[in-house]
CHARMM internal coordinates of N, CA and C (Angstrom, degrees):
IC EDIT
DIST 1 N 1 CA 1.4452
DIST 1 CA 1 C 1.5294
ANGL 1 N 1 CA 1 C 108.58
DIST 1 C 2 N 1.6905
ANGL 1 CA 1 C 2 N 118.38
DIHE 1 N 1 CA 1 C 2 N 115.08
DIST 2 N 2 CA 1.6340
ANGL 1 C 2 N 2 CA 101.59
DIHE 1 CA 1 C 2 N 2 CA 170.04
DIST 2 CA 2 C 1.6657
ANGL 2 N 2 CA 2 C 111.24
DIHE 1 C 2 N 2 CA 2 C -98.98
DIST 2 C 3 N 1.6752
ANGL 2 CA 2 C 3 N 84.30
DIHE 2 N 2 CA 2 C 3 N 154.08
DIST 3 N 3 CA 1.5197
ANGL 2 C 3 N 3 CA 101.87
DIHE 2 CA 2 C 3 N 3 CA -170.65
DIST 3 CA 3 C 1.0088
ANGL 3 N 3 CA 3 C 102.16
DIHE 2 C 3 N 3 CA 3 C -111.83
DIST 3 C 4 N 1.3259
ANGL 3 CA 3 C 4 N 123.51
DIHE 3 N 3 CA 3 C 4 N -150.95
DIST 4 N 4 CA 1.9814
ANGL 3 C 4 N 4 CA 126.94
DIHE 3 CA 3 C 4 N 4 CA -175.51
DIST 4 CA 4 C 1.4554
ANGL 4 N 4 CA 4 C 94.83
DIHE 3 C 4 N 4 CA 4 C -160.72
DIST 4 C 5 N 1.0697
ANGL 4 CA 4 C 5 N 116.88
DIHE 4 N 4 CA 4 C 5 N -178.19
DIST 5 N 5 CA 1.6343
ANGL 4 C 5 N 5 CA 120.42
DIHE 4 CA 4 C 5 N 5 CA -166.42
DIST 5 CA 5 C 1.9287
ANGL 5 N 5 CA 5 C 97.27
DIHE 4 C 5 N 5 CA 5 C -89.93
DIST 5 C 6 N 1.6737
ANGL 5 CA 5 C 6 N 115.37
DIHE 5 N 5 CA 5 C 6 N -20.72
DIST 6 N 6 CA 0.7545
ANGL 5 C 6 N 6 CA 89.76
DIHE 5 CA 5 C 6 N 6 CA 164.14
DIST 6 CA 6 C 1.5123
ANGL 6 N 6 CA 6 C 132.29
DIHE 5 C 6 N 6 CA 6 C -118.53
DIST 6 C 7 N 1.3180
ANGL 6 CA 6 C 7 N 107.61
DIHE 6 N 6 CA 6 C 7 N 60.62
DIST 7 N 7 CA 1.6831
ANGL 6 C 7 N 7 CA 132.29
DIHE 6 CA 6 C 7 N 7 CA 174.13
DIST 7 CA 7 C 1.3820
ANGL 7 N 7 CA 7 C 106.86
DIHE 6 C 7 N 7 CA 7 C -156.25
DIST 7 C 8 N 1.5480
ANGL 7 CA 7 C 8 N 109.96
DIHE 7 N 7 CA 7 C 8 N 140.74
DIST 8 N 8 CA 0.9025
ANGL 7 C 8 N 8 CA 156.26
DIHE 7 CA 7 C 8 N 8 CA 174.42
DIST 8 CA 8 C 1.6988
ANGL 8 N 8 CA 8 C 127.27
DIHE 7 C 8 N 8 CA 8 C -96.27
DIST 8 C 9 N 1.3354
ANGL 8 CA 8 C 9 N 129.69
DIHE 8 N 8 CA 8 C 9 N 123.36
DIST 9 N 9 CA 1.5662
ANGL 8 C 9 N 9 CA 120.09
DIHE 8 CA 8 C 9 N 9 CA 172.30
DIST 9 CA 9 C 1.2784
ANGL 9 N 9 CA 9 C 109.28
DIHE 8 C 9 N 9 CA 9 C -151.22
DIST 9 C 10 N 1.5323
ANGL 9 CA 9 C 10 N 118.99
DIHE 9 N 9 CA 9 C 10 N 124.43
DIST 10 N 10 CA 1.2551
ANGL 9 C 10 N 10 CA 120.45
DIHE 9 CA 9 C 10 N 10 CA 159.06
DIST 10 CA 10 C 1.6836
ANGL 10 N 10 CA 10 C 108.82
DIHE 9 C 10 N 10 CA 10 C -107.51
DIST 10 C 11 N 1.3810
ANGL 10 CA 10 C 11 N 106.21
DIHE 10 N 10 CA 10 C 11 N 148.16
DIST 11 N 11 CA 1.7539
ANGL 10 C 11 N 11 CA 135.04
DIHE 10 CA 10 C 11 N 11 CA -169.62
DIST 11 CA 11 C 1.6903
ANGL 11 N 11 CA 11 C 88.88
DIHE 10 C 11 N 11 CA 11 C -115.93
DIST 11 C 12 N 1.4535
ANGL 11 CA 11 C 12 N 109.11
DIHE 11 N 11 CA 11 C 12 N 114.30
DIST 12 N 12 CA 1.5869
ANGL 11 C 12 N 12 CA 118.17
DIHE 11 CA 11 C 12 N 12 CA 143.93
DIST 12 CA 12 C 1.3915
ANGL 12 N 12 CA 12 C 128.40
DIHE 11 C 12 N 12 CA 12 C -84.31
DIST 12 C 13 N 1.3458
ANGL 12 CA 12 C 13 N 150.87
DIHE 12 N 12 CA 12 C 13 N 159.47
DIST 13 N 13 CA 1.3887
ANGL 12 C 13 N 13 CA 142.20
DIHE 12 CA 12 C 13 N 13 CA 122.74
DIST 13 CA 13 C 1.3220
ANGL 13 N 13 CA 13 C 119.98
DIHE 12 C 13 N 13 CA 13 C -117.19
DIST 13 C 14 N 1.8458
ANGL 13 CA 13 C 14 N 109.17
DIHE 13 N 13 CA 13 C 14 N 103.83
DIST 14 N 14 CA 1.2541
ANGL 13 C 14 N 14 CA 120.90
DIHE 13 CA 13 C 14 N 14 CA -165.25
DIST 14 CA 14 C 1.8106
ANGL 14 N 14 CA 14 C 104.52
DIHE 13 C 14 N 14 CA 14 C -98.84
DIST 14 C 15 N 1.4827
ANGL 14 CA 14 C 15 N 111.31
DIHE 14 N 14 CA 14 C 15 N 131.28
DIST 15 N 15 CA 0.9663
ANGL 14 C 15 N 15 CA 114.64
DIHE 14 CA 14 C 15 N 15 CA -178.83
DIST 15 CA 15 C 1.7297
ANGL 15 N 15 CA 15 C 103.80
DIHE 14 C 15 N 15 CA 15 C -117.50
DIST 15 C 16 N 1.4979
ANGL 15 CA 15 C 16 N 125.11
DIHE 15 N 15 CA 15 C 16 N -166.04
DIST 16 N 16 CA 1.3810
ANGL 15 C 16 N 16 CA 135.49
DIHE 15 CA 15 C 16 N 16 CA -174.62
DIST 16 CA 16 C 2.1087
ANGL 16 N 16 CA 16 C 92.79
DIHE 15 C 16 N 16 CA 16 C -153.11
DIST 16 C 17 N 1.7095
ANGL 16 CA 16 C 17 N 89.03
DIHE 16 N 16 CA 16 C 17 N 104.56
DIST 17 N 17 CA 1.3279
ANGL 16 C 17 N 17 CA 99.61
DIHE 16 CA 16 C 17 N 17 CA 144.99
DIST 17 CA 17 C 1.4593
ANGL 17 N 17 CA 17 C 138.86
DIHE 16 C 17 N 17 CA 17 C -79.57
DIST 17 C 18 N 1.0996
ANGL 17 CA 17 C 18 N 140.98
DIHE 17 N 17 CA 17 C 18 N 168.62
DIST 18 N 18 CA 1.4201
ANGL 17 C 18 N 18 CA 144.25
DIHE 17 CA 17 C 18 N 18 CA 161.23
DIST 18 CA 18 C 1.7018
ANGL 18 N 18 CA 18 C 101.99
DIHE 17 C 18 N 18 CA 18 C 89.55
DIST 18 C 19 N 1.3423
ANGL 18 CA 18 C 19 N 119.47
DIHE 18 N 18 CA 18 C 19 N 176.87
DIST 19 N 19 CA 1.3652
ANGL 18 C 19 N 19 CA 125.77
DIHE 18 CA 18 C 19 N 19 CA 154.12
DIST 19 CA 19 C 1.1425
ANGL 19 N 19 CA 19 C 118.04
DIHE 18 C 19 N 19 CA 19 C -126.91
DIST 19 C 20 N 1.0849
ANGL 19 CA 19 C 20 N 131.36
DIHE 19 N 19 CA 19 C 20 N -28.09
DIST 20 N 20 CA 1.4066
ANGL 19 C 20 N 20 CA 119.23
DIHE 19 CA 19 C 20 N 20 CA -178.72
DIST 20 CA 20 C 1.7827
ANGL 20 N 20 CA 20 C 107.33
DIHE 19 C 20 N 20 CA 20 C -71.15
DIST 20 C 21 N 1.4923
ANGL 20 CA 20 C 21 N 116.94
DIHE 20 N 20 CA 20 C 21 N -50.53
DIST 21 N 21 CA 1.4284
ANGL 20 C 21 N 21 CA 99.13
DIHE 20 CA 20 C 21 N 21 CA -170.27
DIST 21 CA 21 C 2.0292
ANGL 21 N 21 CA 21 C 74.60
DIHE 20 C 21 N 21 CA 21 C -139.41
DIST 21 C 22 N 1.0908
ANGL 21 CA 21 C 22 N 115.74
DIHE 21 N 21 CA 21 C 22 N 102.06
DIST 22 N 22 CA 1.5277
ANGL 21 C 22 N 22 CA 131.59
DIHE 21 CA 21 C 22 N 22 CA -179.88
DIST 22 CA 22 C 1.5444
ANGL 22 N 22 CA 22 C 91.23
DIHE 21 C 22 N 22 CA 22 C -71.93
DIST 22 C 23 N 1.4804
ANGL 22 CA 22 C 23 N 106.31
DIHE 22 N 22 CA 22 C 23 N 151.19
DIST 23 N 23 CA 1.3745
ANGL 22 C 23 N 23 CA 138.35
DIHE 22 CA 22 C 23 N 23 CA -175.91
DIST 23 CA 23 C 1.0560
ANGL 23 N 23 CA 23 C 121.05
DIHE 22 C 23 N 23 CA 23 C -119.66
DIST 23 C 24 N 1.5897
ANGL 23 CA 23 C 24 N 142.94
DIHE 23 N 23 CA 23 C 24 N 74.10
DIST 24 N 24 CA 1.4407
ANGL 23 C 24 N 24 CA 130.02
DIHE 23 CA 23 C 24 N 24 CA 179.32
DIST 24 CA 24 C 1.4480
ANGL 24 N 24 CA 24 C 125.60
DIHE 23 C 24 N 24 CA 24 C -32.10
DIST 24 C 25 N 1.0016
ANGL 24 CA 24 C 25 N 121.17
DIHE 24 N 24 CA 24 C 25 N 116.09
DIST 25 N 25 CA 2.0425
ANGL 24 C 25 N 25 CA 129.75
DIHE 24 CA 24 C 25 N 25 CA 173.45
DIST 25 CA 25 C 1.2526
ANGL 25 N 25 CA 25 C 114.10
DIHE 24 C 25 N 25 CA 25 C -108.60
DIST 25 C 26 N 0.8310
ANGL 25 CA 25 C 26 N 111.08
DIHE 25 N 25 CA 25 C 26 N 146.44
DIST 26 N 26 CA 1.6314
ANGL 25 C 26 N 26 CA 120.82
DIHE 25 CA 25 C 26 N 26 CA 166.46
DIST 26 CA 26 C 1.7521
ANGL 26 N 26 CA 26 C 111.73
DIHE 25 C 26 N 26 CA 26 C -87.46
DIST 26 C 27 N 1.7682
ANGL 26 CA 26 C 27 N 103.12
DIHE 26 N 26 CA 26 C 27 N 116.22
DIST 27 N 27 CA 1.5992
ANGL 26 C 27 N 27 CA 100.84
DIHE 26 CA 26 C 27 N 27 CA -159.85
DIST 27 CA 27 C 2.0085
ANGL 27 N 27 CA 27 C 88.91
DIHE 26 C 27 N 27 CA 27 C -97.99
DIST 27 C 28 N 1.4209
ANGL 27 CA 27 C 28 N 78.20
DIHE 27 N 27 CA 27 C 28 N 179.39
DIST 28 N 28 CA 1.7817
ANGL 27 C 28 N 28 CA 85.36
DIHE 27 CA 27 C 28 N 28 CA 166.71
DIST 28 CA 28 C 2.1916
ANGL 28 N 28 CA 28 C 116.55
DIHE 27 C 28 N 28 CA 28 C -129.03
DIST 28 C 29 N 1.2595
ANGL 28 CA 28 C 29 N 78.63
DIHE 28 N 28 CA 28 C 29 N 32.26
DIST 29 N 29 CA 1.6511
ANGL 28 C 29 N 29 CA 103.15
DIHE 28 CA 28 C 29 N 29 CA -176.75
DIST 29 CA 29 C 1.9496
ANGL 29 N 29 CA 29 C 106.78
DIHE 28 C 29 N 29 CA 29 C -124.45
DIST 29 C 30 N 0.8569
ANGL 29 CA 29 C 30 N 88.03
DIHE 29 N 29 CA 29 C 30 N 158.38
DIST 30 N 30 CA 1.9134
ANGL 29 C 30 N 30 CA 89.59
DIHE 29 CA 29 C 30 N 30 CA 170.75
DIST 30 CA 30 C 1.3240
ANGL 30 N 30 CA 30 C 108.14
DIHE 29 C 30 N 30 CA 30 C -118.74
DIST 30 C 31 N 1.5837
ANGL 30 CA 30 C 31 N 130.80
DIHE 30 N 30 CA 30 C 31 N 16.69
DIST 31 N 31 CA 1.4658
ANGL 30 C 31 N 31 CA 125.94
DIHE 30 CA 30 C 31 N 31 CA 174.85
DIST 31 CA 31 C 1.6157
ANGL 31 N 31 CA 31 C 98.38
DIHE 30 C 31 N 31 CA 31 C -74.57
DIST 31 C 32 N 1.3029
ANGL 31 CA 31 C 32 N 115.38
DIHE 31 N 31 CA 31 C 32 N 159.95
DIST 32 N 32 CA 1.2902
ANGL 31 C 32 N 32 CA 125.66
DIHE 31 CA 31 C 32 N 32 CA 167.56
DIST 32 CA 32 C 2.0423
ANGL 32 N 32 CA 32 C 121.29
DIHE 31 C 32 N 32 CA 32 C 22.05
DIST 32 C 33 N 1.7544
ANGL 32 CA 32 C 33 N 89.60
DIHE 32 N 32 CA 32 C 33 N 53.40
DIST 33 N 33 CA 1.4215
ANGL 32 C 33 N 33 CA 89.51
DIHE 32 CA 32 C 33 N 33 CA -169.02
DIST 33 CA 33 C 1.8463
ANGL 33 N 33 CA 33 C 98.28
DIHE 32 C 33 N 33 CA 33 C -141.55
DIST 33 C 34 N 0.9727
ANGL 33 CA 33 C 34 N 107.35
DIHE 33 N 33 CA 33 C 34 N 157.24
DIST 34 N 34 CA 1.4277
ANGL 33 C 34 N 34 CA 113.01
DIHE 33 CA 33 C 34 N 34 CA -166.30
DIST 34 CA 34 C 1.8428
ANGL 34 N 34 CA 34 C 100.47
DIHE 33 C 34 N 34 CA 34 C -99.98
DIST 34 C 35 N 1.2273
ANGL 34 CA 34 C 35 N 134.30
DIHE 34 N 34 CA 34 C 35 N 101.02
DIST 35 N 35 CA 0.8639
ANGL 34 C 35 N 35 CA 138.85
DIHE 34 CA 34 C 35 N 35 CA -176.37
DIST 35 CA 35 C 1.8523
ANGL 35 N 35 CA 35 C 129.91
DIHE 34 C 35 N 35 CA 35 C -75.50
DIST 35 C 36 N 1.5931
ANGL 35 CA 35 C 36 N 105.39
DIHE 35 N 35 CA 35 C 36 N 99.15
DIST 36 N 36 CA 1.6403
ANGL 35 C 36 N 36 CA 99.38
DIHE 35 CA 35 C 36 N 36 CA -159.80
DIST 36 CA 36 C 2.0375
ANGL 36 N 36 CA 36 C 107.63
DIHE 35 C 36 N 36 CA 36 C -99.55
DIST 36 C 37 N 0.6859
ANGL 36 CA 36 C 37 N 122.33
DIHE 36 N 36 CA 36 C 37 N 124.21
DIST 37 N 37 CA 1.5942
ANGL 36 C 37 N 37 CA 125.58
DIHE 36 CA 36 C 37 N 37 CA 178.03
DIST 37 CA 37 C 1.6392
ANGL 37 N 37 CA 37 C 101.99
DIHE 36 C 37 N 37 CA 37 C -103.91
DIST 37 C 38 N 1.1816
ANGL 37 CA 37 C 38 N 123.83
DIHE 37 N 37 CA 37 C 38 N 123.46
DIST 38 N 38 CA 1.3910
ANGL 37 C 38 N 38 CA 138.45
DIHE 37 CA 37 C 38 N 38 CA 137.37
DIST 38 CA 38 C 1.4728
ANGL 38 N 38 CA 38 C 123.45
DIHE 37 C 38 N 38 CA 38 C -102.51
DIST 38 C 39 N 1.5114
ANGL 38 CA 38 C 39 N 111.69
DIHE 38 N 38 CA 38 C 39 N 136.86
DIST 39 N 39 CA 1.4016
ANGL 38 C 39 N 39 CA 117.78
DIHE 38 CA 38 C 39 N 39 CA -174.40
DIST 39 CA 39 C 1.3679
ANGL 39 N 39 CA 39 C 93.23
DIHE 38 C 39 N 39 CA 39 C -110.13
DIST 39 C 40 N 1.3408
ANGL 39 CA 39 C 40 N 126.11
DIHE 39 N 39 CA 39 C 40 N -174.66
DIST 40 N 40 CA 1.8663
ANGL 39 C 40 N 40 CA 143.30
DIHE 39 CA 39 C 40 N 40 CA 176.17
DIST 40 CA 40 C 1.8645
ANGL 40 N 40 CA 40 C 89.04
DIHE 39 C 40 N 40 CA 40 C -151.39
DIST 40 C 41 N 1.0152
ANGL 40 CA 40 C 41 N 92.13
DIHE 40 N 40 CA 40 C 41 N 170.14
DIST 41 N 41 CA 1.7781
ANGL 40 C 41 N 41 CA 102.35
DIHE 40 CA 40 C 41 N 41 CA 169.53
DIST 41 CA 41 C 1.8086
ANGL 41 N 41 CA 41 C 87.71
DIHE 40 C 41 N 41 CA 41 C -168.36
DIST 41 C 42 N 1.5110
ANGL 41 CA 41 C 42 N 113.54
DIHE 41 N 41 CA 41 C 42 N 142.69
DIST 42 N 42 CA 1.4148
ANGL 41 C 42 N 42 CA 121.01
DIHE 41 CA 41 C 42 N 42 CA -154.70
DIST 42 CA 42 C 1.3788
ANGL 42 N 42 CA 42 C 74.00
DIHE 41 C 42 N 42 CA 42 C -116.48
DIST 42 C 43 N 2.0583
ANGL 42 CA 42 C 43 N 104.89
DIHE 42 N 42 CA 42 C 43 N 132.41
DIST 43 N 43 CA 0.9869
ANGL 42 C 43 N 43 CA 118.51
DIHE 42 CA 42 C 43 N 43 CA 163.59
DIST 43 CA 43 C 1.4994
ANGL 43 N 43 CA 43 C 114.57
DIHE 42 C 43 N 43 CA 43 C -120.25
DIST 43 C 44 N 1.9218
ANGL 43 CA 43 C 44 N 110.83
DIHE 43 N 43 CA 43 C 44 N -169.90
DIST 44 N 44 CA 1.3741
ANGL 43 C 44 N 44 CA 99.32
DIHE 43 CA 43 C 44 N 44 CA 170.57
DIST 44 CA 44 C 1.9573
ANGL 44 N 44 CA 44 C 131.77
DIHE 43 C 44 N 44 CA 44 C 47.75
DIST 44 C 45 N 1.7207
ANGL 44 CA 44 C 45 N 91.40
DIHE 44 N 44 CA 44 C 45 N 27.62
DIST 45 N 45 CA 1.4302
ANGL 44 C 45 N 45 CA 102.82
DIHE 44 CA 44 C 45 N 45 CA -159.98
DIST 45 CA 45 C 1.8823
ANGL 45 N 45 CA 45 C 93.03
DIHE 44 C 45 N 45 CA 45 C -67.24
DIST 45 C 46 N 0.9810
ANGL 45 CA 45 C 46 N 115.72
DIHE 45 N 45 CA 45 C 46 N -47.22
DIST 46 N 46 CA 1.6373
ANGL 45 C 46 N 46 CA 113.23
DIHE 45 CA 45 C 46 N 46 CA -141.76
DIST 46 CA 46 C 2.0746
ANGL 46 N 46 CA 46 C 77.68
DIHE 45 C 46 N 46 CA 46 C -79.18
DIST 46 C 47 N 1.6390
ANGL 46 CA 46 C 47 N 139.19
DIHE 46 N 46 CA 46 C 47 N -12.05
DIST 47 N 47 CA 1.5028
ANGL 46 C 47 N 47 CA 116.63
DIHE 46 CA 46 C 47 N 47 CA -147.55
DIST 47 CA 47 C 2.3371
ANGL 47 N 47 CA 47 C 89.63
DIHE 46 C 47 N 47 CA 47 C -98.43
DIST 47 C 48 N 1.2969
ANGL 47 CA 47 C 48 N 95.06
DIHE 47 N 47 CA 47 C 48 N -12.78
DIST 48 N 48 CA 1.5209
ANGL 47 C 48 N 48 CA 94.30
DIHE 47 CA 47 C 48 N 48 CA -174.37
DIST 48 CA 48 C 1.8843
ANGL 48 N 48 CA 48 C 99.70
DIHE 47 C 48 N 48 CA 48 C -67.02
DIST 48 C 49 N 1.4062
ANGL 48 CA 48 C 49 N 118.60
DIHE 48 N 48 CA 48 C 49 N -9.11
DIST 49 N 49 CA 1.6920
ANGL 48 C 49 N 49 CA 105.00
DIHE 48 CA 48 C 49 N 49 CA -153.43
DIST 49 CA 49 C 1.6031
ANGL 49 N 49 CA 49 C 91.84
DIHE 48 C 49 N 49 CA 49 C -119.32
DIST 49 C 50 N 1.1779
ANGL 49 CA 49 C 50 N 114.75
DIHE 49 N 49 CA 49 C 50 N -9.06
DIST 50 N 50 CA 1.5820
ANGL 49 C 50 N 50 CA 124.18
DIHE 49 CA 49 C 50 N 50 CA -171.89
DIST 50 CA 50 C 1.3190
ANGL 50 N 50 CA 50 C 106.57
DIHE 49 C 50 N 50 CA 50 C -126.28
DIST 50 C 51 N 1.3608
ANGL 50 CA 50 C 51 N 143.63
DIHE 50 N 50 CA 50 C 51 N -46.72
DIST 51 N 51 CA 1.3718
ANGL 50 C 51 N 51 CA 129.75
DIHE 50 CA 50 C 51 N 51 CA -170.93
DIST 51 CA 51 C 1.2974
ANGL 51 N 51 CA 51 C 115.37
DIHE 50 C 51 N 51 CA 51 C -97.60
DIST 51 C 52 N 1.6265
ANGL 51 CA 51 C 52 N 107.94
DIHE 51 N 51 CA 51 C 52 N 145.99
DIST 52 N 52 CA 1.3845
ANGL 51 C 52 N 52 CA 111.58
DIHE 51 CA 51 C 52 N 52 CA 163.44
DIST 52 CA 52 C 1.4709
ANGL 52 N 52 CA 52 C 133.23
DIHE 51 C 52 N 52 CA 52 C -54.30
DIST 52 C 53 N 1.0047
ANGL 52 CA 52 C 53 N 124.53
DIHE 52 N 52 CA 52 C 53 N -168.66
DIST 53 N 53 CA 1.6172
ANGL 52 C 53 N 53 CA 128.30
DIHE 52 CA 52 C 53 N 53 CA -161.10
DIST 53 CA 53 C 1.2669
ANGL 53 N 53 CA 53 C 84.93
DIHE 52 C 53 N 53 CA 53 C -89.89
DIST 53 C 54 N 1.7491
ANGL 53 CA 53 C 54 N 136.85
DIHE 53 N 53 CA 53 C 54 N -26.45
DIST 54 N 54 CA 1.3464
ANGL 53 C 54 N 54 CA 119.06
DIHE 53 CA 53 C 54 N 54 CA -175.28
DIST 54 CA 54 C 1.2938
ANGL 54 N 54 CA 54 C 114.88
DIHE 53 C 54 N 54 CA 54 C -106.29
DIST 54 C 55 N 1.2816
ANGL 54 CA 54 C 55 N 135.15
DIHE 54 N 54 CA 54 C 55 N 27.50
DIST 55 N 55 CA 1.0223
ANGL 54 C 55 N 55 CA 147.52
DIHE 54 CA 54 C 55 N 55 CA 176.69
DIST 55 CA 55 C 1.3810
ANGL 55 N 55 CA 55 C 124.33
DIHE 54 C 55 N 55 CA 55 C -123.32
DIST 55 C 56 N 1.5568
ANGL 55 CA 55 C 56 N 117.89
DIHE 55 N 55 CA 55 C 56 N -22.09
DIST 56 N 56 CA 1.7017
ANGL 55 C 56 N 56 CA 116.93
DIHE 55 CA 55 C 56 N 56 CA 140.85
DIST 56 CA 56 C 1.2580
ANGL 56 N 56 CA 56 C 128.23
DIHE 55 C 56 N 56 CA 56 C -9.07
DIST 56 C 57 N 1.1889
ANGL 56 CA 56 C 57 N 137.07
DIHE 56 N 56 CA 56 C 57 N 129.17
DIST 57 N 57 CA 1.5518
ANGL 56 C 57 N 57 CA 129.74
DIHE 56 CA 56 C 57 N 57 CA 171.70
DIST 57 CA 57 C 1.6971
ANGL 57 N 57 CA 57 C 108.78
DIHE 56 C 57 N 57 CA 57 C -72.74
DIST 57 C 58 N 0.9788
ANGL 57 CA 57 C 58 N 105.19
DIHE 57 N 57 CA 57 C 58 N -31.19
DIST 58 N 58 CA 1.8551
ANGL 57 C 58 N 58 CA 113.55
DIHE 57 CA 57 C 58 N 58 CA 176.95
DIST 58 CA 58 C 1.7515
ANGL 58 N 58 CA 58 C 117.18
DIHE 57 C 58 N 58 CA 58 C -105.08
END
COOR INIT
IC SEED 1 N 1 CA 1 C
IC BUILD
């Protein structure tokens, strides 16, 4: 997957050990695993180096 400096992505594959009371893990396989993707995209880059604390949008 390409990204750019301004994006970000992490890839999980969460599985469930045990049977009686299963334990979600983080596998390094994609068999029998529920596959979660989160992206970020960096905003507001240039207001962190120039604005004051009251001039943040957040």
């Amino acid at each position: 997957m390409k990204t750019s400096e301004k994006e970000w992505t992490l890839e999980l594959n969460i599985g469930f050990k045990g049977k009686a009371n299963p334990v979600p893990v983080i596998l390094s396989s994609e068999s029998n695993a529920i596959k979660v993707t989160a992206k970020w995209f960096k905003s507001y880059e240039s207001c962190y180096s120039k604005a004051s604390d009251d001039e943040l949008p957040f």
